[in-house]
TORLO-573979 format. One record per residue: x, y, z of N, C-alpha, C in turn. Coordinates in steps of 0.05 Angstrom, whole numbers, plus 32768, in hexadecimal, padded with zeros to 4 digits. Last residue first. Example, Ala and Ser with C-alpha at 12.3 -4.5 7.8 and 13.67 -1.06 7.14 Angstrom:
81017FD3808E81117FEB808F81028001809D;81087F8E809C80F67FA6809C81087FBE809C;
***
This chain:
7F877F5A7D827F967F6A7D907FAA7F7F7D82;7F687F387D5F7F5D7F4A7D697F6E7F5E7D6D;7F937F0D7D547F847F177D3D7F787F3A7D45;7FA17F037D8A7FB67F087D747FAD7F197D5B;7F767EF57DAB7F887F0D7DB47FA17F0E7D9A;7F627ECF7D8F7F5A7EEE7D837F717F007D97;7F787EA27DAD7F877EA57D8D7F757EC47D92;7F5A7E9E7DDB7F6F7EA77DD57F7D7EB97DB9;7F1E7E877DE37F2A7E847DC27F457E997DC3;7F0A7E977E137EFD7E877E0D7F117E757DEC;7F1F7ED37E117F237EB27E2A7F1D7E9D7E1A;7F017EE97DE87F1D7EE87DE77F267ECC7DF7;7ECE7EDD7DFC7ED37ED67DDF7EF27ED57DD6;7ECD7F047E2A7EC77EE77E2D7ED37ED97E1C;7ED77F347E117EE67F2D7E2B7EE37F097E24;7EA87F3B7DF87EC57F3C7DE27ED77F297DF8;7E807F3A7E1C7E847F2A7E047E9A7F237DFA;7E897F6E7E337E967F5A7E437E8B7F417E32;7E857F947E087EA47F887E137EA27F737E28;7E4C7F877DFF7E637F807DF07E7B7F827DF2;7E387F9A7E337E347F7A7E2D7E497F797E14;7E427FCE7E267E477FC17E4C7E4B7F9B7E3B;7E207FDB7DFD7E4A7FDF7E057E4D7FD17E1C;7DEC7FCC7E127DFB7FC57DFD7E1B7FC87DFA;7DE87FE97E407DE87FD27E427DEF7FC27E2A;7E0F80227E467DF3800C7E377DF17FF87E3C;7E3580527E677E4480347E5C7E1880257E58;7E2F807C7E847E35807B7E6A7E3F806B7E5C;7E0B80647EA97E09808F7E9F7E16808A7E8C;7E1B803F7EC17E04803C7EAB7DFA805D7EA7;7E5580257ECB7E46803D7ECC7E3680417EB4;7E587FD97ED87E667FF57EC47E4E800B7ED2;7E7B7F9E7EE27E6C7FB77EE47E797FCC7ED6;7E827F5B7ECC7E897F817EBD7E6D7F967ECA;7EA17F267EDA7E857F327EDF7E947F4D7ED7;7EA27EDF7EC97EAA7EF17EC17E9E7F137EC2;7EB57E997EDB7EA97EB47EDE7EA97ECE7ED5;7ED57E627EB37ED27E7D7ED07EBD7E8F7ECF;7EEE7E247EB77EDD7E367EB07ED67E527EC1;7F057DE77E8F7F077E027EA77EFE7E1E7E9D;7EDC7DB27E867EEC7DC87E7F7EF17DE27E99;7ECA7D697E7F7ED07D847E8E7ED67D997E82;7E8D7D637E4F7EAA7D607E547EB37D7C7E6D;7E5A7D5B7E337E677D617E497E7C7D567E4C;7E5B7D687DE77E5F7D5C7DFD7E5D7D607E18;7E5E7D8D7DBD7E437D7D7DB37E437D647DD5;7E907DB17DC97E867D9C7DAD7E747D877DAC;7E7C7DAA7E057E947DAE7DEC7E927D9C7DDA;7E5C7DC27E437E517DB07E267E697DBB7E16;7E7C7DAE7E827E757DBF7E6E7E727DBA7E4B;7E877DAA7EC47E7F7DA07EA47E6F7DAF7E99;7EC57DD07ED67EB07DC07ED77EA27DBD7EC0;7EFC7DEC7EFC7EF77DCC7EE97ED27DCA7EED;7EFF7E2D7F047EFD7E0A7F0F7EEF7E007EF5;7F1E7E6A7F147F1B7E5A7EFD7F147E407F0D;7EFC7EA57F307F0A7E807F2F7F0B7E777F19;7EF17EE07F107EEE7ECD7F217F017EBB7F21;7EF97F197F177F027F067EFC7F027EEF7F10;7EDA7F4F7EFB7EDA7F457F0E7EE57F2A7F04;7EDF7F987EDA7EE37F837EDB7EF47F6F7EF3;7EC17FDC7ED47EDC7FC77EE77ED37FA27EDF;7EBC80197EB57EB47FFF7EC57ECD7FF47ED1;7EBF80547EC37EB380447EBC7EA080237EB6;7ED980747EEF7EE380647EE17EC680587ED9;7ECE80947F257EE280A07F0B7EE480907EF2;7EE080617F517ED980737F4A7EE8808F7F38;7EDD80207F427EF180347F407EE380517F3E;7EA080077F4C7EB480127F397ECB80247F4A;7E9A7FC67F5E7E957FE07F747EA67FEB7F56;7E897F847F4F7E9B7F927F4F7E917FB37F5D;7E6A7F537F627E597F667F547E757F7B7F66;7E867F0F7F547E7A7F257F647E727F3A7F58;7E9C7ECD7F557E917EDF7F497E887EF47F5F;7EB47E9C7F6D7EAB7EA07F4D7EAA7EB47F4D;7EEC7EA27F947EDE7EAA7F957ECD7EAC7F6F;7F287E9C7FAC7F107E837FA67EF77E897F9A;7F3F7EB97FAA7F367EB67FBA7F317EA17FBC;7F587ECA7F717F677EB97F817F5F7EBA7F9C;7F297EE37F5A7F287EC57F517F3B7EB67F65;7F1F7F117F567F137F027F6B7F187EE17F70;7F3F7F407F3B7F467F1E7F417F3A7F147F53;7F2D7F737F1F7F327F6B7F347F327F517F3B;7F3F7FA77EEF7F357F8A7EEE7F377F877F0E;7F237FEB7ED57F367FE17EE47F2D7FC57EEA;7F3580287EB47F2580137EB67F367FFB7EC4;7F4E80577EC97F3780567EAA7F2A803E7EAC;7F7C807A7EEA7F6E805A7EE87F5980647ED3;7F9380A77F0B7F8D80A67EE57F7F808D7EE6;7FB580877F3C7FAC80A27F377FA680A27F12;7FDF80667F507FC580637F577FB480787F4F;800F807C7F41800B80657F3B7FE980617F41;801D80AC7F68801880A97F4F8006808D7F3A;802A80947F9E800C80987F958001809C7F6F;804D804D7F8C804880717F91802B80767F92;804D80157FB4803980227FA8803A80447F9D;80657FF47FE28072800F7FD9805B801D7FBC;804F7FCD7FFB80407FE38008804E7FFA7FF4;80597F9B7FDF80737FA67FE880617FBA8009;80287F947FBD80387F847FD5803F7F907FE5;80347FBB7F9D80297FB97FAC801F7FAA7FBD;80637FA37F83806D7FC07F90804F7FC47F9E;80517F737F6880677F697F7880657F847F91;80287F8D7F4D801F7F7D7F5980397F7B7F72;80477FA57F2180377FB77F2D80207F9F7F43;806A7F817F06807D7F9F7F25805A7FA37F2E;80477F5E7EF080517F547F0A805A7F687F1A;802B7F8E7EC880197F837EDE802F7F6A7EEE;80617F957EAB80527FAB7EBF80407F9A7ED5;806C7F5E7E97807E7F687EA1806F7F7C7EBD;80367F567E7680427F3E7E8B80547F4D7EA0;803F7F7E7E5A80307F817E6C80307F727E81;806E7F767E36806C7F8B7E4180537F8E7E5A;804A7F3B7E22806B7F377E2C806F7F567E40;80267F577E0180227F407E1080397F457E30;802F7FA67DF680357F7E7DF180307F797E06;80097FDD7E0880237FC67E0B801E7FAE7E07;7FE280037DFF7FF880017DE580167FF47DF3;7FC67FF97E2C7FB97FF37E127FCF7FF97DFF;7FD980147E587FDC7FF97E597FD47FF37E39;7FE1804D7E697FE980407E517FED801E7E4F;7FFB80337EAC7FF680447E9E7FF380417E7A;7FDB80047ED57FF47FFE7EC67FED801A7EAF;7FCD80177F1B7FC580197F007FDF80147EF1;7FB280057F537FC7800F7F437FC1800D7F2F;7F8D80037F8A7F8580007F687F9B80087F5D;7F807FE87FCA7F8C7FFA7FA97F8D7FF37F97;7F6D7FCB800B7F717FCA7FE67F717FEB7FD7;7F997FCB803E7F807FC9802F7F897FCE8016;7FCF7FCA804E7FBF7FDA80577FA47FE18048;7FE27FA080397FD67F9980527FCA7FB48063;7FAE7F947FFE7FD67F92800A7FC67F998027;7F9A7F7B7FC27F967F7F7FE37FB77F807FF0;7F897FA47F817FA07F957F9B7F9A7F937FB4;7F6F7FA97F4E7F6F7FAE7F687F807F997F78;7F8E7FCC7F187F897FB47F227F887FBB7F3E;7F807FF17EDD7F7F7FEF7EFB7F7C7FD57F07;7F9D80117EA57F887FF27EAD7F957FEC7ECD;7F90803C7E7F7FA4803F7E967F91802A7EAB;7F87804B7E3C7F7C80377E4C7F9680367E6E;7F8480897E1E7F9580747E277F8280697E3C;7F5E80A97E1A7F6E80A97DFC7F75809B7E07;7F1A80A77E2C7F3280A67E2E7F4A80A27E16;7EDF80CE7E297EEB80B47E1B7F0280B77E1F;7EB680F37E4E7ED480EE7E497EDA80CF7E3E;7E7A81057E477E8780EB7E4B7E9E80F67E3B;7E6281497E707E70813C7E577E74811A7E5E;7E5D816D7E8E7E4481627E877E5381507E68;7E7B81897EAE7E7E818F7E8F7E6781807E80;7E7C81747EDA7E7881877EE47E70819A7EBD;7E7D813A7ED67E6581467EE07E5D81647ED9;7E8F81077EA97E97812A7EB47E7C81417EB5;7EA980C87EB17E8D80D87EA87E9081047EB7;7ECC80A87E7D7ECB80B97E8F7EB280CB7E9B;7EE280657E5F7ED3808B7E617ECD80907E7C;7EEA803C7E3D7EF380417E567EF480637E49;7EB4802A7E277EB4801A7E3B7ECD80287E4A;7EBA804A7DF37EA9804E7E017EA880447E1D;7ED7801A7DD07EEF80337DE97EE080447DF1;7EE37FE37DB47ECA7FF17DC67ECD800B7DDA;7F187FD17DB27EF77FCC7D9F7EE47FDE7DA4;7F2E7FD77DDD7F337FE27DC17F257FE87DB1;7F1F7FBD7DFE7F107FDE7E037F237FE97DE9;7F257F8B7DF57F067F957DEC7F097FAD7DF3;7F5E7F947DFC7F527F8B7DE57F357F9A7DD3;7F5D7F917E327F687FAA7E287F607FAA7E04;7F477F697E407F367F7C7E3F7F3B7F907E3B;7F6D7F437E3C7F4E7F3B7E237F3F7F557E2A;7F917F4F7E527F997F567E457F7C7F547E27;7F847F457E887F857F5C7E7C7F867F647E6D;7F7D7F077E7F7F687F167E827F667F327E79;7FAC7EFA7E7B7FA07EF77E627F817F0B7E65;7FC27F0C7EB27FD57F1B7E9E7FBB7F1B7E7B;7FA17EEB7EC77F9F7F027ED27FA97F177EB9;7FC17EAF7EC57F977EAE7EAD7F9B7EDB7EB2;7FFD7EC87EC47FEF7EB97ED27FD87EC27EB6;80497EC97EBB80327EC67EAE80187EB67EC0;807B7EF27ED280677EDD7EDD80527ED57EC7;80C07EEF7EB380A37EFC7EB2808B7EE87EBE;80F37EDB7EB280E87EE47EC580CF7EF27ECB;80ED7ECE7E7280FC7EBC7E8180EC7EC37EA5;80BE7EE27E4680DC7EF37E5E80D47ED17E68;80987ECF7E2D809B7EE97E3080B27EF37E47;80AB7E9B7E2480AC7EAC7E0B80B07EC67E0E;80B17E6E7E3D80BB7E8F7E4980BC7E9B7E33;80917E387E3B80A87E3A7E2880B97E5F7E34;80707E3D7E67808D7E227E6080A77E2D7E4D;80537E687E6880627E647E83807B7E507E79;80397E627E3A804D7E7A7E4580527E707E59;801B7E2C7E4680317E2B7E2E804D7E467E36;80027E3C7E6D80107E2E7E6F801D7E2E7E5F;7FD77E627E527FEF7E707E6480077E557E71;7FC57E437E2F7FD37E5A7E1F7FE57E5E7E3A;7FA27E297E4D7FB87E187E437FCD7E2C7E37;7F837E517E5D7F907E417E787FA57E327E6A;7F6F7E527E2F7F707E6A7E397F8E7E627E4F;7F4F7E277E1D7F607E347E167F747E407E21;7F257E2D7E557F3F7E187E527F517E1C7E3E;7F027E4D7E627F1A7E537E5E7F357E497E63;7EC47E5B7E567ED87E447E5E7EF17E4C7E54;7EA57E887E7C7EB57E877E6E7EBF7E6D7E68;7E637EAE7E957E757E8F7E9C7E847E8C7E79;7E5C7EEB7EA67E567ED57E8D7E747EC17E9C;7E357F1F7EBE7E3B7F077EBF7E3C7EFB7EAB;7E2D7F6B7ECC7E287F557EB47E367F377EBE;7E177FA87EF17E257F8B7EEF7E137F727ED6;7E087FF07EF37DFC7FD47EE57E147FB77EDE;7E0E80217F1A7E1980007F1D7E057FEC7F08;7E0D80647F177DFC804D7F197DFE80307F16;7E3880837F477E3780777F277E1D80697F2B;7E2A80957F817E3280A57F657E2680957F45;7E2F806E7F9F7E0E807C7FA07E1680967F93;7E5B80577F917E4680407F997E2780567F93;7E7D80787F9B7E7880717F7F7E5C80607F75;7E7E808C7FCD7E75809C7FBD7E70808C7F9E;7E9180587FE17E76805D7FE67E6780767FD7;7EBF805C7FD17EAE803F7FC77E9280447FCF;7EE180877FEC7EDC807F7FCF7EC0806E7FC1;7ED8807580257EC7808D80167ECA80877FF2;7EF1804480257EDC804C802F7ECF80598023;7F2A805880117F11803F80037EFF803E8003;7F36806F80327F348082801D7F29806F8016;7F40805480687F29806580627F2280778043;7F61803280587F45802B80567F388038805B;7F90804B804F7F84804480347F67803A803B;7F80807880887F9A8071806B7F8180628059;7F52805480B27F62807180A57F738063808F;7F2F804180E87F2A804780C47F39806080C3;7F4D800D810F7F48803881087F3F803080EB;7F277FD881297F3D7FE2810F7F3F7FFD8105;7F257FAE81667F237FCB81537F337FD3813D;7F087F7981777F2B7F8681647F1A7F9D815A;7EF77F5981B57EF57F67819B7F117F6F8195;7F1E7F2781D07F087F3B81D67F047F4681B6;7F417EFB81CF7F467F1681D87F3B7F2F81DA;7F3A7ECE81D87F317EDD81F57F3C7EF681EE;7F697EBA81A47F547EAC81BF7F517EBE81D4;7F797EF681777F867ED6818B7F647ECD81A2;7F797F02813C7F697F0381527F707EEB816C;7FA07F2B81117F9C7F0C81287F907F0C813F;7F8E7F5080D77F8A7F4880F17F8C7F2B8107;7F897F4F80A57F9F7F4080AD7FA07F4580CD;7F587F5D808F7F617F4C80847F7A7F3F808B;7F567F8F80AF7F477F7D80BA7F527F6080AE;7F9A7FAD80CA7F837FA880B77F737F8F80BA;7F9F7F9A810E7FB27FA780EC7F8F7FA280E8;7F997FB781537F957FA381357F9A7FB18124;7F967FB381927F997FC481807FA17FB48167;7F667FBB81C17F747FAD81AE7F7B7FBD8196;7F5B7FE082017F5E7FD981E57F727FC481CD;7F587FCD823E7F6C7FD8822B7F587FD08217;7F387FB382617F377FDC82517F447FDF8248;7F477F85826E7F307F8782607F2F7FAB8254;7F877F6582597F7C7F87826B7F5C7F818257;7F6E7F2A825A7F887F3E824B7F767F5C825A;7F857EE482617F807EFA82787F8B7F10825E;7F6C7EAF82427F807EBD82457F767ED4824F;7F587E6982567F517E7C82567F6F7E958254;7F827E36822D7F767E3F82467F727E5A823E;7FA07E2E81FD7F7D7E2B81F47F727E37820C;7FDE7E5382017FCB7E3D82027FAE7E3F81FD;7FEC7E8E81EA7FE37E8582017FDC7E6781F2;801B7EA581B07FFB7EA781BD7FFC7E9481D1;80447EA881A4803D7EB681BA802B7EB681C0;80417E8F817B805B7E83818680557E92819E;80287EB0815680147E8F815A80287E84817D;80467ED8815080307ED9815D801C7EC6816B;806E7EC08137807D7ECC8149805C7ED1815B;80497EBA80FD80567E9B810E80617EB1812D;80467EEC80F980297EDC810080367EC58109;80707EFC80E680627F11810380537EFD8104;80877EE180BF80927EDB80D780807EEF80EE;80657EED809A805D7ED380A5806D7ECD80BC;80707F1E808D80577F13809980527EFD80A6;80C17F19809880A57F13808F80907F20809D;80F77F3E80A080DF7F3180AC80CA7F36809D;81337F36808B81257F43807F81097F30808C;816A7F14807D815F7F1E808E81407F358096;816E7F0C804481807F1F805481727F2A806E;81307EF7803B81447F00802E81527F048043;810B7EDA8076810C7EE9805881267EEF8054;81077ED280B181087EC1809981087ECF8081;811A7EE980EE810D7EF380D081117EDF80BF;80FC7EEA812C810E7EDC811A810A7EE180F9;80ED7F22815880D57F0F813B80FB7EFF812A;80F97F42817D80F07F34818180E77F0F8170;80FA7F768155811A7F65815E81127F548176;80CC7F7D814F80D37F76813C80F17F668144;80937F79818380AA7F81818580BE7F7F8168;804D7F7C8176806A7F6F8170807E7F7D8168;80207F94817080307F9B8185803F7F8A8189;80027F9A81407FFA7F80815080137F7B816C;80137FCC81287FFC7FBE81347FF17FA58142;80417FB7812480457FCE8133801F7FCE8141;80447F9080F8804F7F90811880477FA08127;802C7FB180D2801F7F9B80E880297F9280FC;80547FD580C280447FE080D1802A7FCD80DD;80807FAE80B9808A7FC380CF806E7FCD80DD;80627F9D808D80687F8E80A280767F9E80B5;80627FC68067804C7FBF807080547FAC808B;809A7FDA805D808A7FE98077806C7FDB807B;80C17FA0807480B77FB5805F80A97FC08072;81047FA380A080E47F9A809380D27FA18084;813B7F8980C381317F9080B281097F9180AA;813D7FB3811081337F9C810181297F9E80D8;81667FE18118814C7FDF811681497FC680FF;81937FDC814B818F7FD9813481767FD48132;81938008818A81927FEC817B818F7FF18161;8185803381C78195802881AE818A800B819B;8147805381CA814D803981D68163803481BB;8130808B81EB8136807F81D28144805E81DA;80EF80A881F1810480A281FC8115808781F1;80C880E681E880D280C681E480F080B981EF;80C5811A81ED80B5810A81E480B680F081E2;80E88138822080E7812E820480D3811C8203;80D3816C824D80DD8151824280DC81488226;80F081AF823380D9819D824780E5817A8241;811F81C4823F810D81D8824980F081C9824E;815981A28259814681AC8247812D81B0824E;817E819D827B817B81AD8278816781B78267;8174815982A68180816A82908171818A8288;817C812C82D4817F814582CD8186815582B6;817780E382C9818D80FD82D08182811982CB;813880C382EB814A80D882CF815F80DD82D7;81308089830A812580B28309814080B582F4;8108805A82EE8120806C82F98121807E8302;80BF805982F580D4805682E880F1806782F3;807D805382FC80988052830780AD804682F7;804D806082C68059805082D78075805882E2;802580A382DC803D809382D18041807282E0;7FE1809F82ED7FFE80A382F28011809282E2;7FAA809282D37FB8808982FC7FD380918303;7FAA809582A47FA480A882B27FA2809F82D9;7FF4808682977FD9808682977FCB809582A6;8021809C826A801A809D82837FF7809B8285;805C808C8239803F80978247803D808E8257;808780968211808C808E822B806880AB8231;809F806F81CC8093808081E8808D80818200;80DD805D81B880C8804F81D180B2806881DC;80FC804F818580EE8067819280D9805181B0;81398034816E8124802E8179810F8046818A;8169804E814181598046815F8140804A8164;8188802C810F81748041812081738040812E;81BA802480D981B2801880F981A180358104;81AB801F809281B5802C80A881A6802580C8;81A67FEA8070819D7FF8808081B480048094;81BE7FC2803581CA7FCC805881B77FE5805E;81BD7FBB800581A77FB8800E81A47FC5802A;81F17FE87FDE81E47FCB7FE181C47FD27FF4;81E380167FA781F180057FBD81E37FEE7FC7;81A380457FA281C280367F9A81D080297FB2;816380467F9F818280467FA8818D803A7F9C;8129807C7F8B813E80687F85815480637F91;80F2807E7FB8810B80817FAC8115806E7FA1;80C7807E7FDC80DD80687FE080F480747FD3;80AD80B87FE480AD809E7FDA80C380967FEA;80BE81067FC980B380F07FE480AD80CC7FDD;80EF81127FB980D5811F7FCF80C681117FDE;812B80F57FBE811180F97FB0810681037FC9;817780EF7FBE816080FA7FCC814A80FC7FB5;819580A97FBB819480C67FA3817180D67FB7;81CA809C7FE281AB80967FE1819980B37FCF;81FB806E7FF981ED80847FE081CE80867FE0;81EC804B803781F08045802281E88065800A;820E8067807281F78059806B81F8805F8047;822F803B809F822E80438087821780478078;8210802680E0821E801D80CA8218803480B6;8227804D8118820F804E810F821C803980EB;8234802A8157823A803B8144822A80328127;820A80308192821B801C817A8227802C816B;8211806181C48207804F81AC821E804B819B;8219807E81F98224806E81ED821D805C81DE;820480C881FD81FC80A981FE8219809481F0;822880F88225822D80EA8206821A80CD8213;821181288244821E8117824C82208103822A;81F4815E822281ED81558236820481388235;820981A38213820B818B820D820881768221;81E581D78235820581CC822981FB81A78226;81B481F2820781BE81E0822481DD81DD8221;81A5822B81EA81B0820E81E781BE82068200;817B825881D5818F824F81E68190823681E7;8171827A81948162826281A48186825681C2;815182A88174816A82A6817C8164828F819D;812F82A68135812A82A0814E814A829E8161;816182BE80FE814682B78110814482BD8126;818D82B180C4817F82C980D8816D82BB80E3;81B5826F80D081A1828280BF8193829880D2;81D5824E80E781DF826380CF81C6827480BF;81AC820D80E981C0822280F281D2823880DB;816C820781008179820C80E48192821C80F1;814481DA8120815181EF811E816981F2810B;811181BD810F812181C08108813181D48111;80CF81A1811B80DB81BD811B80FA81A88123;8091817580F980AE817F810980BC818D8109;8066818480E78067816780ED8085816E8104;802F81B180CD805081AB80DD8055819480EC;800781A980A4800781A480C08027819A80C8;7FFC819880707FFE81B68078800281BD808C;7FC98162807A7FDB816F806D7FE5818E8071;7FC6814F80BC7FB9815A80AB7FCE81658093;7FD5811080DC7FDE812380D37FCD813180C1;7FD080DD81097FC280E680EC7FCA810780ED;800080BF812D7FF080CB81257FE480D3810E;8024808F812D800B8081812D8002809E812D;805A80B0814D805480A78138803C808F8141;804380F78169805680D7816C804980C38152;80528136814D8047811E8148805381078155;8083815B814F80688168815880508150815A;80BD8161816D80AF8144815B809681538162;80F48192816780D78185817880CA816F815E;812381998151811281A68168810681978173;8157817B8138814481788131813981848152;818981A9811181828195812A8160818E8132;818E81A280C2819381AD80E5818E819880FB;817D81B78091819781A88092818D81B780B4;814781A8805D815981B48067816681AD8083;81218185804D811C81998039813D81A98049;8109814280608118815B80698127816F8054;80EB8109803B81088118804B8102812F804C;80C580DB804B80C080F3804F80DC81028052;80A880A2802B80B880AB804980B780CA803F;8063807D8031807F80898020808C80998032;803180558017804680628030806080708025;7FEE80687FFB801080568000801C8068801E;7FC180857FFF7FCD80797FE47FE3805D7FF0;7FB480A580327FAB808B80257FAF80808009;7FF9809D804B7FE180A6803F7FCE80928037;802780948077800F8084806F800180988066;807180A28088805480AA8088803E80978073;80A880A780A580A080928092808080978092;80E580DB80A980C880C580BB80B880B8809B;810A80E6808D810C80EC80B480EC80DD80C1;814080E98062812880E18075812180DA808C;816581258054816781078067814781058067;816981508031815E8137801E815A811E8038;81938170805C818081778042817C815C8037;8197814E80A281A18154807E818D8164806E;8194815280E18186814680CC819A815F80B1;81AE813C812B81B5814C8112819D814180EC;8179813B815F818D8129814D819481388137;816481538185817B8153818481878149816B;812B81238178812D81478189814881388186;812F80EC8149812280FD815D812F81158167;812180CC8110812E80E38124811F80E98135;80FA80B380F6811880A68100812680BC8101;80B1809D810A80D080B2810C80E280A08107;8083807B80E580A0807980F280B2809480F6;8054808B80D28054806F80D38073806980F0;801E80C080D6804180B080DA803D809280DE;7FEE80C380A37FF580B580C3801680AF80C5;7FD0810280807FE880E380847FEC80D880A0;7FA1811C805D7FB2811280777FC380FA806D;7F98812B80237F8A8139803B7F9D81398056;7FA181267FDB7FAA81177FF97FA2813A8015;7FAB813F7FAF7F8E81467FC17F8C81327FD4;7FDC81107F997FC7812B7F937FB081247FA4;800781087FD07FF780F17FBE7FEE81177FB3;8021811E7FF9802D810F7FEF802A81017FD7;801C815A8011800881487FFF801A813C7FF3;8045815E804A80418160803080298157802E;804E8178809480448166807A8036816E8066;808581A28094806081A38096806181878087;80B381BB80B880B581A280A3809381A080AA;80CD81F880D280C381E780D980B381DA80BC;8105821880EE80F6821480DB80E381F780DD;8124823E81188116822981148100822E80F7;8167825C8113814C825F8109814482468108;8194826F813C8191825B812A81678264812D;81C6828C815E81B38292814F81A68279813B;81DE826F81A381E28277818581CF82828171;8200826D81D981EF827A81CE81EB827F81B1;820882458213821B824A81F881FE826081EC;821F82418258820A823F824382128250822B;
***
């Protein structure tokens, strides 16, 4: 037996986001023994902002995993110990080296410029470095299940997990973390996407492909079910209730939407738009690509942009109310929030300084800032400053609703369906397409007079395009 000096140090979870509380591991990719880098990332964590990975501040063997992953973490709370070699400390004995596993060999792994915390930027191609698979290993309260008996080893307790070679299936992390909820294996799931790369749609076809016949299905009645988010939950035949944890982004929704709810005072406005102009303007951008060749143009982009307009006109409408100063904050920049459903519930990102960008410059921001919350890669930054914010009820199906504010924010805009119906033009009924249009606001510092004249201006723009030229 060898003897060396090495100091444990131990990696706390960060506040990844501002005034972030907890995080839930999403993924180790190390475990006890394994050598780690200054900048390597070593696990994949859930706030309630986003997901983002987590590298390692310094260079050693990894101690102990103090978390299995699916736990909630407190910020400030040691996640994993490190032993550090070459430094004064703890003077720690070391096993002799236990027998060599025989794994794959590990592929190249691609330049990778170190950040604190996020996704990051990379370089090189797309290639993933090869992982292994973590399997925990529990015991019920009737006893372990029977399994092999071990070889003998020298360490002082068991390891936490027990590792299984293989390449880790490609996936983003929202779909890594419904699989993981809906307890699909991933190197199980055929991938249809890019370069191999597993869908949503391949966990739910891979799930339809495993569900039972219409006959009765047998499932442990005391087990628990375990389910993604409610909006993407699969409920199969007989399988009893679905429980959903309230944490990460739905619990920060939770509390958000309810302090705002019995904070601000909610006065909602309604106006039916025809916005067949409107609908022909974004056809013409879509034919001719005036604004980029690769820029999406949807009615969403015109919408934003009729209300970055009226809060020109009217810049009482994006303020602030400040309790503690007894003041209304009028904002110098419009930072225009769109709410997103992704699969760990809905966010609000914000396009920053949205009010001093072109047509063409916004088309651009509002697709990354739709496409990246998709993705689940969302920074927290990104979701933080909002001033006023739209929400698309419209690609539901849905006319109309009485919007919840952004809390902090003054109002929000609800942007229904657009449908074909009759409607008096020029002295006629004739069809036209037509939508909904609903503006809550905080009646502490938005009148019913400012409340009704931007969402006037709003309408009057839809309704007659051309002023986004004259107006804007």
């Amino acid at each position: 037996m060898t003897t060396e000096v090495r100091s444990l140090r131990e990696f706390k979870m960060p506040d990844v986001g501002e005034g972030l509380t907890e995080a839930e591991i999403l993924s180790w990719y190390v475990k006890p023994g394994d050598t780690v880098t200054d900048g390597q990332v070593v696990c994949e964590v859930e706030t309630a902002k986003a997901a983002v990975e987590l590298p390692i501040p310094f260079t050693g063997v990894v101690e102990q995993l103090f978390f299995p992953e699916g736990a909630t973490v407190d910020v400030g709370t040691a996640i994993i110990s490190v032993a550090v070699a070459g430094e004064a400390g703890t003077s720690v004995a070391t096993a002799p080296a236990p027998a060599p596993v025989v794994e794959a060999p590990e592929a190249p792994e691609p330049e990778r410029r170190e950040v604190l915390v996020g996704y990051g930027p990379r370089t090189g191609g797309s290639q993933r470095r090869a992982r292994r698979t973590t399997v925990t290993a529990t015991a019920t309260a009737a006893g372990p299940a029977p399994t092999p008996a071990p070889a003998p080893v020298a360490a002082p307790a068991p390891a936490p997990a027990v590792e299984v070679s293989g390449d880790r299936p490609l996936a983003k992390p929202p779909v890594r973390k419904l699989a993981k909820d809906l307890g699909i294996d991933l190197r199980a799931v055929t991938p249809t996407g890019p370069d191999g790369v597993i869908t949503r749609e391949d966990l739910h076809a891979h799930a339809a492909a495993a569900a039972p016949a219409p006959a009765p299905v047998e499932a442990p009645a005391a087990e628990p079910v375990s389910a993604a988010p409610v909006s993407a939950a699969v409920v199969l035949p007989g399988a009893g209730d679905v429980r959903v944890p309230i944490k990460g982004v739905r619990k920060a929704t939770a509390q958000a939407m309810v302090a705002s709810a019995f904070t601000a005072p909610h006065v909602t406005e309604f106006v039916q738009v025809d916005v067949t102009r409107t609908m022909k303007f974004v056809r013409r951008l879509k034919e001719s690509g005036e604004l980029g060749r690769d820029v999406r143009v949807s009615p969403l982009l015109l919408v934003a942009k009729a209300l970055l307009t009226a809060v020109k006109r009217h810049p009482g409408i994006n303020a602030q109310w400040d309790e503690a100063a007894q003041e209304i904050v009028i904002k110098g920049q419009v930072n225009l929030g769109i709410a997103a459903a992704t699969p760990r519930g809905l966010i609000v990102p914000n396009i920053k300084d949205a009010g001093a960008r072109t047509l063409s410059g916004l088309a651009v921001s509002l697709g990354e800032l739709i496409e990246t919350a998709r993705q689940g890669k969302t920074a927290p930054g990104d979701m933080q400053g909002g001033t006023i914010t739209i929400t698309n009820v419209g690609v539901f199906g849905v006319d109309s609703g009485t919007p919840i504010l952004n809390p902090g924010e003054a109002a929000i805009l609800a942007f229904g369906a657009v449908r074909e119906l009759p409607w008096v033009h020029k002295g006629k009924v004739v069809p036209r397409q037509v939508t909904t249009l609903a503006l809550s606001f905080d009646h502490r510092l938005v009148d019913g007079e400012l409340g009704s004249k931007v969402l006037a201006d709003i309408a009057g723009i839809l309704e007659h395009p051309k002023r986004l030229i004259t107006w804007g």
